[in-house]
N, C-alpha and C positions, 0 to 999 in steps of 0.2 A: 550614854556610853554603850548602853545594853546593843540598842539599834544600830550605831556604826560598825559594831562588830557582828553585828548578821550580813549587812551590806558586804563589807570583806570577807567572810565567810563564802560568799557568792561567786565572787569575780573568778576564782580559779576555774568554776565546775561550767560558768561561764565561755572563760577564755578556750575550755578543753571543746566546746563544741562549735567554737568558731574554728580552731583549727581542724578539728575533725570533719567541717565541711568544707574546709578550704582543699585536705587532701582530697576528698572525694571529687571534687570540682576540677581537680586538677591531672585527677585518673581519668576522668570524665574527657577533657580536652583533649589530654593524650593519645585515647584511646580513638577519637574521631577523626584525630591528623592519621595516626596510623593506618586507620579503616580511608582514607580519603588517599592516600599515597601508596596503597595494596589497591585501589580502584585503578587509579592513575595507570599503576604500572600495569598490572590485567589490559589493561584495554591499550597501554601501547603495546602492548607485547602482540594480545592477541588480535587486535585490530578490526574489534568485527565490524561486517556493513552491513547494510538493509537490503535483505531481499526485495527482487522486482519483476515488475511483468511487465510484459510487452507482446506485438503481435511479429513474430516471426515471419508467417505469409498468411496468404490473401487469394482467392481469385472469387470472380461474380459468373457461376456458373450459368444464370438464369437470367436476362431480365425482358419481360415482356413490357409494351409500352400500347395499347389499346386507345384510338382516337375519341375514347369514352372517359377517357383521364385515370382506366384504371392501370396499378402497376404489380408486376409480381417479378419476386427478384426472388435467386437463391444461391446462396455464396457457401464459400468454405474459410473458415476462420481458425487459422491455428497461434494460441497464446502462450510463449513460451515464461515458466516462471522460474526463475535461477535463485541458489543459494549460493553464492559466492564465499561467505566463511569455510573457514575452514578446518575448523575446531565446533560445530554446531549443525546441529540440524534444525529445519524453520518448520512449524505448521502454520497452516493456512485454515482460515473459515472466515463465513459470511462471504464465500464470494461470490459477486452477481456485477452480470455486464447489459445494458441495453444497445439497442443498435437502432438508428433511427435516420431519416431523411427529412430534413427541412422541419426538425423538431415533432416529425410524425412517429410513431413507436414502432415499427417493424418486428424487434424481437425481444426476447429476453434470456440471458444464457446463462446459469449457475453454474457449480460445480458443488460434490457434497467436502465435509473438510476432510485433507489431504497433508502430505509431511512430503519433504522435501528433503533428502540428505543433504550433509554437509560435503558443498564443494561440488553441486550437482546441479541439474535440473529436468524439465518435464515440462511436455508439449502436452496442450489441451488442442485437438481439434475438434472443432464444431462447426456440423452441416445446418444452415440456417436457412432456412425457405419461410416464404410469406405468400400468402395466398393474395388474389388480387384484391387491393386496398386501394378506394377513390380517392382522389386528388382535388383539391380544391384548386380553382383558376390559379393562384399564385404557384403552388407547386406543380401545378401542368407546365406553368411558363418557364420552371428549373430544369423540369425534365428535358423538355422541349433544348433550352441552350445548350445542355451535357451533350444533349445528342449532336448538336452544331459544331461544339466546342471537344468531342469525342472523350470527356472526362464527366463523368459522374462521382458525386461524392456524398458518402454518408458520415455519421457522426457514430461512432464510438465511445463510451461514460462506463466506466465498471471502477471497481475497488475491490480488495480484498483485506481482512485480518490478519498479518502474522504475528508472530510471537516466536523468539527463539531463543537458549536461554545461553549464555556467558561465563562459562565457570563461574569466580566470582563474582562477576559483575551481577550476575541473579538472571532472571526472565526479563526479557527486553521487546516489548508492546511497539505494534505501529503496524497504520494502514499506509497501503499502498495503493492510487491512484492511478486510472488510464482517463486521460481524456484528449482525444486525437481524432484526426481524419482519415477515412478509409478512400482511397481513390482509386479507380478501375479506367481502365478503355474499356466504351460498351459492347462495341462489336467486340471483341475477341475475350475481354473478363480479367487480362492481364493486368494485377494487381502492380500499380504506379509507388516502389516504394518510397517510405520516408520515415521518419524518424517517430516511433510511438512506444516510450516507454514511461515506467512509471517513476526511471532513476530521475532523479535533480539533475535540470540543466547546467 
């Protein structure tokens, strides 16, 4: 008799901490649809997008082509990077571009990090010269047809870091990619444009 009424003596202080986690569980839930539907509405209201780069203009101020296969080229590159929010300002770091021909490295272009207001943006131009760099028989034979075909083309690869942050949506992380073609007439260095950004097709 002693024992069953310790058993019962129990169930109450029992039952008191099953509900006591049940509300907690249940402020818990509440509180994360709340925090999910205060994100929701943030971000349709304020609608932010990813800042991007891309190269605005282009010209190939220089290219020497030597029947020794060697080549020296010097261009001017300007890369415009826009912050389209409007409600935010973007920084930018790690950014770094190479420039190449036929998978040969030409150059390399940084930038140190930078901020971008909201609703704005900002031209990077970079004077790029290459000293004369040999040619292996296959990329003689490229050079060779641009010059037939009066288009030469190099190969552009850069990324950047931004980061910009959302009222409440908090800090919002992501790199931006370029990876595009730079096309010229030789004779004159008029930059053939086309499309090279880092926005989603």
């Amino acid at each position: 008799m002693s024992s069953g009424k310790k058993q019962s003596a129990r169930k109450p202080t029992t039952g008191y901490i099953i509900w006591f986690l049940a509300i907690i569980c249940t402020i818990i839930c509440i509180a994360v649809i709340i925090s999910g539907i205060a994100v929701f509405i943030g971000y349709m209201v304020i609608h932010p997008r990813i800042p991007t780069l891309s190269i605005a203009n282009a010209h190939l101020d220089t290219m020497r082509y030597s029947q020794a296969g060697l080549l020296e080229t010097a261009m001017n590159i300007i890369i415009r990077v826009e912050n389209d929010n409007t409600k935010a300002h973007a920084s930018f770091s790690d950014t770094s571009f190479i420039l190449s021909f036929q998978g040969l490295a030409l150059a390399k272009l940084v930038a140190n990090p930078f901020d971008v207001n909201k609703n704005d943006s900002i031209d990077f131009n970079y004077v790029v010269a290459s000293s004369e760099i040999p040619l292996d028989s296959a990329r003689m034979h490229q050079v060779d047809l641009a010059l037939k075909q009066k288009v030469i083309t190099f190969d552009f690869k850069g990324n950047s870091r931004t980061r910009w942050r959302v009222s409440l949506l908090g800090s919002v992380k992501f790199w931006c990619h370029l990876n595009c073609q730079l096309r010229f007439h030789p004779l004159n260095g008029t930059y053939i444009r086309s499309r090279c950004s880092s926005k989603s097709k």
